[in-house]
Structure formats: C-alpha cells, structure tokens
C-alpha positions in Angstrom: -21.0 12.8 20.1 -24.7 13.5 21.9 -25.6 9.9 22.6 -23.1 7.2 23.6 -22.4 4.8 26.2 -20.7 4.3 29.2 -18.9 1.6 29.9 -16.6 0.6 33.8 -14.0 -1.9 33.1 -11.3 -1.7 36.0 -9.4 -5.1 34.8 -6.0 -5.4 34.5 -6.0 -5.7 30.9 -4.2 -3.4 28.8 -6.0 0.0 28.0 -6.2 -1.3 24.3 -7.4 -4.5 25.6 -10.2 -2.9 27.5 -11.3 -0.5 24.5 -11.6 -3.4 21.8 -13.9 -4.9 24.5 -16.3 -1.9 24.5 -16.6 -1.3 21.3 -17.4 -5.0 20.7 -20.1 -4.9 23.4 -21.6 -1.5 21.6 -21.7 -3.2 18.4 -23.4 -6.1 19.6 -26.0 -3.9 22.0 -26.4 -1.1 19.3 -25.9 -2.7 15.7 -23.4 -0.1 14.6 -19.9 0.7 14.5 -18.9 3.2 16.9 -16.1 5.4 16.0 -15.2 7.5 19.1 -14.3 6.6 22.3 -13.2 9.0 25.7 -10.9 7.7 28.8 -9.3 9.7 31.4 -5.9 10.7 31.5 -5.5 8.8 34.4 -6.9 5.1 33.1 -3.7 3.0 33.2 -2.2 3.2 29.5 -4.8 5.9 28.6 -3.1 7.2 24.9 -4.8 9.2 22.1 -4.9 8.2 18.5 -6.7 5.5 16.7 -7.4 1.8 18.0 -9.5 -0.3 15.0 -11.3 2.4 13.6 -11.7 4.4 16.6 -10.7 7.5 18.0 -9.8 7.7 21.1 -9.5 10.6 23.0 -8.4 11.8 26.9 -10.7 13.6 28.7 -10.3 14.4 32.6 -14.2 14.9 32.6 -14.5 10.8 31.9 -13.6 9.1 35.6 -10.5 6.8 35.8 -11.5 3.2 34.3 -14.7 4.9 32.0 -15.0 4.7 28.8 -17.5 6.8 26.9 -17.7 5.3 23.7 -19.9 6.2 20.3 -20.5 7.2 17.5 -19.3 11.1 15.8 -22.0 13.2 14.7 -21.8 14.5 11.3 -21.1 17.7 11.0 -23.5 19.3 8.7 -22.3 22.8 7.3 -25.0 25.5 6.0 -25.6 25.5 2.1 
C-alpha cells in the first residue's frame, strides 16, 4: 500500500467493530473499496485475517488504536 489513511478510534467497541467503521468512512471519503487495513498488536482484540473483504494485518509500526487502512497495490510483474 503507498497511499492510505489513518484513522484513531480509541472506543470501546470491539476491534471488528472499529475496523467496519473505517472502512466505511474510506469508502465514503475516497469512492473505493479499500482492501487492506494495519492495527497494532497491542489494539484491544487486534487479530489477522480477513474482516468484509479486508485484510487486516498487525503491525507494531501502527500505534495502539490506529488503523492504517487502504487499498493493495497491484503487483505488476515484468513481461
């Protein structure tokens, strides 16, 4: 991912809770479907796998209660 957005949300919602809500505020902002999204280790509930079409990912980069959230690039190979 080289663009995406970063979104605080320190509620006491669930961690899935929390990501739904950031993708939905990405669609609205950006007009497309993102399909990544990094949390911390740390973020209460923080699991990897797939949420809705997303992937989500822990990264201890990412501070506690962030979530970076986007869209993959594609990965273009050399003809």
């Amino acid at each position: 991912m080289r663009i995406g957005m970063l979104w605080f949300d320190e509620s006491k919602e669930s961690f899935e809770e929390r990501v739904i809500r950031a993708a939905s505020f990405y669609r609205k902002k950006y007009g497309k479907e993102p399909t990544f999204c990094f949390a911390n280790p740390k973020t209460n509930g923080a699991v990897e796998g797939t949420l809705e079409g997303l992937e989500v990912r822990t990264e201890r980069t990412i501070m506690p209660d962030y979530f970076l959230i986007g869209v993959a690039e594609e990965v273009r190979h050399p003809n």
